[in-house]
C-alpha positions in Angstrom: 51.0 154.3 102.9 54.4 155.7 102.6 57.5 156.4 104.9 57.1 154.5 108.3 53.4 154.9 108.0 51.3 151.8 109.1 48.1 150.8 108.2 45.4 149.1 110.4 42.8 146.6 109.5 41.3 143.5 110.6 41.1 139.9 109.0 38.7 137.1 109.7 40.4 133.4 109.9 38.1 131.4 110.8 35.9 133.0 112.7 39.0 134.5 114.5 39.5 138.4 114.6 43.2 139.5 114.0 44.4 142.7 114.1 46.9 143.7 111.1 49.8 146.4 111.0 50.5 146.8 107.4 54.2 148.4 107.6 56.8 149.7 105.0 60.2 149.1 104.9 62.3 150.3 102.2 65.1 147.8 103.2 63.2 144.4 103.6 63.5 142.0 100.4 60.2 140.6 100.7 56.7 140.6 102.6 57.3 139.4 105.7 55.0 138.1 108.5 55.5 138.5 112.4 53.0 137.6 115.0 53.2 140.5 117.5 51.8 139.1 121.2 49.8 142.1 122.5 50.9 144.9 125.5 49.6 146.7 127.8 46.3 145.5 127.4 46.1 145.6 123.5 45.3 142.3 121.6 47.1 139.9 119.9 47.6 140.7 115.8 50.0 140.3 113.0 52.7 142.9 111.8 52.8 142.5 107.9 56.5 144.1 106.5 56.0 145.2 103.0 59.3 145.8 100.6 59.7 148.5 98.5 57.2 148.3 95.5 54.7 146.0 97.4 50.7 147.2 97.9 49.2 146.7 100.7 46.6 144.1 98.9 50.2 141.9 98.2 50.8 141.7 101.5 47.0 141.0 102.7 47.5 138.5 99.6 50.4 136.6 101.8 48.4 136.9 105.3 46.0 135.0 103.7 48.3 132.4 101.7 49.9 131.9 105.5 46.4 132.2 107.2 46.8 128.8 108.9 49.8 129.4 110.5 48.8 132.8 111.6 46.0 130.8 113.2 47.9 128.3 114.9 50.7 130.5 116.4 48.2 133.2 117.6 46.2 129.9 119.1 49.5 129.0 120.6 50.2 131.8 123.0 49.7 131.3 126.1 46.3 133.0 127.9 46.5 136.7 128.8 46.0 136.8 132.6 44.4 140.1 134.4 45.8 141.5 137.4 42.0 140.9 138.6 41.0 138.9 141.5 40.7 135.3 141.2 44.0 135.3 139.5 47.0 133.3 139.7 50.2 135.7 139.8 53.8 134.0 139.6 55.8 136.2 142.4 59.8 134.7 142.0 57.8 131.8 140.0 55.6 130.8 143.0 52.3 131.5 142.1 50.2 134.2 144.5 46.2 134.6 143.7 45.0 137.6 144.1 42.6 138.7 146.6 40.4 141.8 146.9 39.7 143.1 150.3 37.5 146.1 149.8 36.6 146.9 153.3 40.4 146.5 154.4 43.2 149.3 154.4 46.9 148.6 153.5 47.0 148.9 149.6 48.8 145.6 148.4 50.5 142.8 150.6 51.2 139.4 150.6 49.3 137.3 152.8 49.3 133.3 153.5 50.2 133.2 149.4 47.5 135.8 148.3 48.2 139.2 146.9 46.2 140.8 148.8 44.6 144.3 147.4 42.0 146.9 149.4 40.6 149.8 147.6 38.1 149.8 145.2 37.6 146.7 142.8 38.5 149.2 139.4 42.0 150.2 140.8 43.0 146.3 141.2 44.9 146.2 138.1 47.1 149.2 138.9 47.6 148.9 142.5 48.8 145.1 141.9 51.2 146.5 138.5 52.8 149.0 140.2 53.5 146.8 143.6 54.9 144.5 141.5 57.5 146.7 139.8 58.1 148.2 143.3 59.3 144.0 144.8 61.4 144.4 141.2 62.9 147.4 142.3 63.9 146.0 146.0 64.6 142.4 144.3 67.1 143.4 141.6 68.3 146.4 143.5 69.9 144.9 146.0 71.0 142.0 144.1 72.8 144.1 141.8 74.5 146.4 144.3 75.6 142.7 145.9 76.9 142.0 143.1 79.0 145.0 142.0 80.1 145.4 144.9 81.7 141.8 144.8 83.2 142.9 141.4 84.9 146.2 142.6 82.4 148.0 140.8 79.7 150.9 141.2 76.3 150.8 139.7 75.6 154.4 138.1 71.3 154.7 137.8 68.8 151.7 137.7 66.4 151.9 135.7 63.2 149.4 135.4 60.8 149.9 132.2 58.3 147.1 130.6 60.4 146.2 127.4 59.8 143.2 125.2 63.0 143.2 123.5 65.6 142.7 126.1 65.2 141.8 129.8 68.1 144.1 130.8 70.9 146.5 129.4 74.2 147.8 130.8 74.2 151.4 129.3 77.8 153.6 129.3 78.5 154.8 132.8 77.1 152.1 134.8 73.7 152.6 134.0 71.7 149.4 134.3 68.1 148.7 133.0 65.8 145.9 134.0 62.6 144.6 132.8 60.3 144.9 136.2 58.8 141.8 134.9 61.6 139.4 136.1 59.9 139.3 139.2 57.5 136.7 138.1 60.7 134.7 136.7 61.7 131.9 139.2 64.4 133.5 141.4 67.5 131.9 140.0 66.1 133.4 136.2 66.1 136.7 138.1 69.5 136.5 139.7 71.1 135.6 136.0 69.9 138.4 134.5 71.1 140.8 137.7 74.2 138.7 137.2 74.4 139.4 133.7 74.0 142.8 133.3 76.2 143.8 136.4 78.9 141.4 134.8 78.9 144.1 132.0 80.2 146.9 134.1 83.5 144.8 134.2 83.5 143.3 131.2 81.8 144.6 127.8 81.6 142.1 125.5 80.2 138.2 125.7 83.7 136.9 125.4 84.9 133.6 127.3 86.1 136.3 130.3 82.5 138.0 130.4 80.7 134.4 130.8 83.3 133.2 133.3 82.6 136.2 134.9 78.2 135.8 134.8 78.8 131.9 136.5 81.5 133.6 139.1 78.3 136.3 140.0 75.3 133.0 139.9 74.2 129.3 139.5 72.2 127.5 136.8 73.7 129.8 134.2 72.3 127.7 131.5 69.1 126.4 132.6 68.0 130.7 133.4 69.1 131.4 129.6 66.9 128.1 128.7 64.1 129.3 130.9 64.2 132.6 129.3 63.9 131.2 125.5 61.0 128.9 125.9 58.7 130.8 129.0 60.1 134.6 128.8 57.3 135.4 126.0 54.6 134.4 129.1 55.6 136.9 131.4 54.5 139.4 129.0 50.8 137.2 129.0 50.0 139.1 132.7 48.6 142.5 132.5 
C-alpha cells in the first residue's frame, strides 16, 4: 500500500462485521482511528490512518487494541432509515411516513402527513430522494434570495449536493452551496444555515460583524448551531 492507496478488509468484534479502510498518510504522526458512518447506502466501518513507516498489520494491531470502543461508537449511531414505505421521514423536522400508492398517478406528494409515492415499489427510494432535494431547492431558494435581498446583495448560482463535511459554503462570486439534507432539519436549523451562508456574501469572515449580521438575517442562532452538533450526524442515517 503506497501513495493514497487504501486497503479494504473486514474485522470481526464480536460477532459484528466492520468494514476497514486501511489509509496512508505521509503526514500523520501516529495510527489513527475514525469511525466513518456509511453513505449512500454503503455500511458503517472504520477508517484506519497509518504514518509513514507503519504496516498495515500495526494498524489492524491498534483496531484491535481499541476494538471495544469501535464497537460501542459503531453501536451508538443512530439506525439507517430507508426511503421505503413504512418509514418515518422528518420533512422541516416533522416527521412524514411514507406511503406507496401503486395503482395511483402523481409521483411524490404530501398527503394528510404521508409522503405519498405511486409507481412501482423498486423506484420508492429514488422518487422520494430526489423530491426531497427538489422541497430543498424551493425551501432554501427562496429563503436565501429573501435574504440577500434584505442585505443589498445578489446570489450568483445555488448549488445543492449531499456533503458530509459542511452543510453549506459561500464560494467567490456569490456562489452558494447547500446540503439538500437540511430539509429534514427543523425549520429554524434550516433558516440558520440559509442565514449563514448568505451573511457571507456581505461579510467574509466569522468576525463579531459577520455574527451580528447571521442573528440580524434569523432567530435561535445558538440553539440551530446546538442542533447541528449533536443531531446533524442523523440526517445523514436516511437513505
Amino acid at each position: 500500500m503506497t501513495g493514497t492507496a487504501a486497503q479494504q478488509t473486514t474485522v470481526d468484534i464480536g460477532g459484528l462485521v466492520v468494514p476497514v479502510t486501511l489509509r496512508r498518510n505521509a503526514r500523520a504522526k501516529r495510527v489513527i482511528l475514525r469511525i466513518e458512518p456509511g453513505r449512500a447506502g454503503g455500511e458503517d466501518g472504520v477508517v484506519v490512518t497509518l504514518p509513514r513507516g507503519a504496516s498495515s498489520q500495526d494498524g489492524l494491531d491498534w483496531l484491535w487494541a481499541k476494538a471495544e470502543w469501535v464497537r460501542t461508537q459503531l453501536m451508538s449511531l443512530a439506525p439507517i432509515v430507508p426511503f421505503s414505505a413504512g418509514s418515518a421521514i422528518p420533512v422541516l423536522g416533522i416527521d412524514h411516513v411514507i406511503r406507496h400508492y401503486p395503482e395511483r398517478r402523481g409521483g411524490v406528494w404530501v398527503e394528510a402527513g404521508e409522503i405519498c409515492v405511486s409507481g412501482r415499489p423498486e423506484h420508492t427510494a429514488r422518487r422520494v430522494r430526489d423530491w426531497l432535494r427538489r422541497q430543498a431547492k424551493q425551501e432554501i431558494g427562496g429563503r436565501a434570495r429573501d435574504k440577500a435581498t434584505r442585505l443589498d446583495r445578489s446570489i450568483g448560482r445555488l448549488g445543492f449536493r449531499d456533503t458530509r463535511s459542511r452543510w453549506g459554503s459561500c464560494a467567490p462570486g456569490g456562489h452558494l452551496n447547500f446540503s439538500w439534507r437540511l430539509i429534514m432539519a427543523p425549520e429554524f436549523v434550516l433558516d440558520y444555515v440559509v442565514a449563514h451562508e448568505v451573511a457571507h456574501l456581505k461579510e467574509a469572515n466569522h468576525g463579531a460583524n459577520f455574527w451580528c449580521l447571521v442573528e440580524t438575517l434569523t432567530e435561535e442562532t445558538d440553539t440551530a448551531r446546538k442542533w447541528l452538533r449533536k443531531h446533524g450526524e442523523t440526517l445523514h442515517r436516511f437513505r
